[in-house]
C-alpha positions as CSV (number, residue, x, y, z in Angstrom):
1,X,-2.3,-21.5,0.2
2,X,-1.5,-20.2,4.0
3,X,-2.1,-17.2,5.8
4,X,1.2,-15.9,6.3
5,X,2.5,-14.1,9.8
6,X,2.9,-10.1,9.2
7,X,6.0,-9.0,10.4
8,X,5.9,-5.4,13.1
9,X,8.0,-2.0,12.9
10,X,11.5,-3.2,14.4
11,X,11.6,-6.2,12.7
12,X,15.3,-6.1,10.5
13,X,12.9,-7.5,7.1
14,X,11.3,-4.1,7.1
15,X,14.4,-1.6,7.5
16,X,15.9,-3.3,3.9
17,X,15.9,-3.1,0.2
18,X,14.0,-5.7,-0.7
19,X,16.2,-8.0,-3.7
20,X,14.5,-8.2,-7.3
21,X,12.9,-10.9,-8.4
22,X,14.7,-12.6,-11.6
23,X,11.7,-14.4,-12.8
24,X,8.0,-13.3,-12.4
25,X,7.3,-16.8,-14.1
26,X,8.8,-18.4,-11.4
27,X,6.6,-21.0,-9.4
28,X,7.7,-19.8,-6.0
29,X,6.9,-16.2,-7.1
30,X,3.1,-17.3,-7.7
31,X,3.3,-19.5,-4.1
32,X,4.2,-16.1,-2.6
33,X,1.8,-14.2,-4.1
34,X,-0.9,-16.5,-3.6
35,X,-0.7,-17.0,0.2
36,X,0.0,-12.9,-0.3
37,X,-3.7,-12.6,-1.7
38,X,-4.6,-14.7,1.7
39,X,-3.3,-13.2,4.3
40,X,-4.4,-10.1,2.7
41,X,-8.0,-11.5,2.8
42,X,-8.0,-12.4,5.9
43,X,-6.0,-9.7,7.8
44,X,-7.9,-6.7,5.7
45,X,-6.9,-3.8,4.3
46,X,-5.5,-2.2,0.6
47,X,-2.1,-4.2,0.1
48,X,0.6,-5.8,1.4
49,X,4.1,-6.0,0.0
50,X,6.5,-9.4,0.7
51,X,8.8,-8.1,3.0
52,X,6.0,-7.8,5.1
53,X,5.3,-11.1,5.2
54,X,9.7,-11.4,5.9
55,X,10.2,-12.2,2.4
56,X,12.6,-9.7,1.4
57,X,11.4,-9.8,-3.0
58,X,10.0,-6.7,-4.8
59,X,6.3,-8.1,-4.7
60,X,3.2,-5.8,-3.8
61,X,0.0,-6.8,-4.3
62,X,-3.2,-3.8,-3.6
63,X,-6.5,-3.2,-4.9
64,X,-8.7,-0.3,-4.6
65,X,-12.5,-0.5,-3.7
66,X,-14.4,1.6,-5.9
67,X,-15.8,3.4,-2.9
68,X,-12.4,4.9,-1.9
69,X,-12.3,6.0,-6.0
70,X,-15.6,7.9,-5.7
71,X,-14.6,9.6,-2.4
72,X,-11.0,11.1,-3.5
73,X,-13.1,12.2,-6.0
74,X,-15.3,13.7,-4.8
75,X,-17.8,11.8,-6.9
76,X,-21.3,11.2,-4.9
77,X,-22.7,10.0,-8.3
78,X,-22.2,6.3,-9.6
79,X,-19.1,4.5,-7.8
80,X,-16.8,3.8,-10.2
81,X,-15.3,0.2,-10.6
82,X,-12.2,-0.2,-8.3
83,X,-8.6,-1.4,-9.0
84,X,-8.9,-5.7,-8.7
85,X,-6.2,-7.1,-7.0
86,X,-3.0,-6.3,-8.3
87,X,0.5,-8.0,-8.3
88,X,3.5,-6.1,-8.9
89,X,7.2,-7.4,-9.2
90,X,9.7,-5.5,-9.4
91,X,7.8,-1.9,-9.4
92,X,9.2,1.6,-10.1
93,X,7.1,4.7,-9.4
94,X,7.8,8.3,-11.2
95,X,5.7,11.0,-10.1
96,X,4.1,13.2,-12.6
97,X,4.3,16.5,-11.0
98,X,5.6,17.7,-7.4
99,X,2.7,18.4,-5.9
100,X,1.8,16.5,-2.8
101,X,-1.4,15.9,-1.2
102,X,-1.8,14.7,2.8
103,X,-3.7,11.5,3.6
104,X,-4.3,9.3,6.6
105,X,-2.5,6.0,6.2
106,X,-2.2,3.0,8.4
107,X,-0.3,-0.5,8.0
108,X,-0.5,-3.8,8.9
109,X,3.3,-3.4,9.7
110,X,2.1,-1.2,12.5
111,X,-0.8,-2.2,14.3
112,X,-2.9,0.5,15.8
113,X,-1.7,3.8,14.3
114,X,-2.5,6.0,11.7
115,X,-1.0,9.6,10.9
116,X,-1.0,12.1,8.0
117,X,1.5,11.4,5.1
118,X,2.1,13.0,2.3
119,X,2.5,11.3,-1.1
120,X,2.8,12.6,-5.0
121,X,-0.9,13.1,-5.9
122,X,-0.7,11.5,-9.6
123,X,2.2,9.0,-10.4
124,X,2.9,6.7,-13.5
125,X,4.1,3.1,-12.0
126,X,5.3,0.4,-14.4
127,X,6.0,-3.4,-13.1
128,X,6.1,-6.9,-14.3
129,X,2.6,-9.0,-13.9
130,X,2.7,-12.6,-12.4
131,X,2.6,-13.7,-16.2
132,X,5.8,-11.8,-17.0
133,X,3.9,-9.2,-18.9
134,X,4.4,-4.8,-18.5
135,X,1.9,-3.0,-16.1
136,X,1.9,0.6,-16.9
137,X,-0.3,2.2,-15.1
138,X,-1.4,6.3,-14.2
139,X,-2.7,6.6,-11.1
140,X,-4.3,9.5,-8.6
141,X,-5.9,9.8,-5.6
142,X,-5.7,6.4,-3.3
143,X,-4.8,4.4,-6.1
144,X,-1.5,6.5,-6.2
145,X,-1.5,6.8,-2.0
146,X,-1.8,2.8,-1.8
147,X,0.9,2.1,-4.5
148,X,3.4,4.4,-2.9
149,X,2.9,3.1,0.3
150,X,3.3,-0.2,-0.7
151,X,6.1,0.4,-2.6
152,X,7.8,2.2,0.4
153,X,8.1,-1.2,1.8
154,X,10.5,-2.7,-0.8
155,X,13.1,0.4,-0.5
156,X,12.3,-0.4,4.0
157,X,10.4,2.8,4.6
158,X,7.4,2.9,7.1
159,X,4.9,5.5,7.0
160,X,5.6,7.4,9.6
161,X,9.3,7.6,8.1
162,X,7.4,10.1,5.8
163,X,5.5,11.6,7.9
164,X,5.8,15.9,8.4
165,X,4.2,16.1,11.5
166,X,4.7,13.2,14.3
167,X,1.8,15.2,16.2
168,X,-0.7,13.7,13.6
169,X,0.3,10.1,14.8
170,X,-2.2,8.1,16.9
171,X,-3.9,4.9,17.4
172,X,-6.7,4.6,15.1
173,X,-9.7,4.2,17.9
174,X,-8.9,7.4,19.2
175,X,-8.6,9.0,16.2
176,X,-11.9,8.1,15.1
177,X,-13.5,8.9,18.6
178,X,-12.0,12.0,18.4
179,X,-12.4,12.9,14.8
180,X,-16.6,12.0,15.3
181,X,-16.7,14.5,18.4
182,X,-15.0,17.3,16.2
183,X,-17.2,16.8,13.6
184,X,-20.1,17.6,15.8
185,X,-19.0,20.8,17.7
């Protein structure tokens, strides 16, 4: 396994359509995937798709903390049991209705920043597993936020591609300093 270098906004990798992969089977598919799962590990965060890691293939892997369930929610009951890691080759992603719902995102592929982007609030995504098998899948909330974003990165969309209002866009620490201060008055 290695820990694979993360490629930034600019870089020509993220800007393309990422090619299909003709067989999930393959051994270099689950090498790829593999050192995916730990870069992922050690860099942090929800997912990671190959071309950021400048493998231009239709590979995302995510997963989705049961915490981050529980808050979209609203839930403050029991936390539900997240998403486990998940590979995807070769994804597609239909929404189920055209109502979008704003979130803050932020991406490995560009260090520092966050904004508000929207995204399709409940979507049905179907992909092939590592094993060759169908993943169909409904999802809502971040599950559906973290799958679209990801998926953004095959078809060489950013975030802040999406995003409504560029005003929303800033580096994370002051976002959070700020966003505690407003809280309070």
């Amino acid at each position: 396994m290695a820990i694979l270098k993360i490629a930034r906004m600019g870089h020509p990798v993220l800007k393309r359509i990422a090619e299909p992969v003709a067989d999930p089977t393959a051994p270099e598919i689950h090498k790829l995937i593999n050192d995916m799962v730990d870069t992922l590990a050690d860099i942090g965060g929800a997912g990671l798709a190959a071309p950021q890691v400048h493998v231009p293939l239709r590979v995302v892997i995510f997963r989705v903390p049961g915490a981050r369930l529980s808050a979209e929610d609203g839930n403050d009951g029991e936390t539900p049991p997240g998403i486990p890691l998940t590979a995807l080759i070769n994804p597609g992603i239909a929404p189920l209705s055209d109502e979008m719902v704003e979130g803050i995102e932020a991406c490995l592929s560009v260090p520092g920043l966050a904004g508000m982007v929207p995204r399709y609030k409940e979507i049905r995504y179907r992909a092939l597993a590592p094993d060759g098998s169908l993943i169909e899948r409904v999802a809502s909330g971040f599950h559906a936020r973290v799958v679209q974003h990801e998926c953004d990165h095959l078809d060489g969309l950013l975030y802040p591609m999406r995003m409504r209002d560029m005003s929303s866009l800033g580096f994370v620490e002051e976002l959070r300093r700020f966003e505690n201060r407003e809280a309070e008055d």
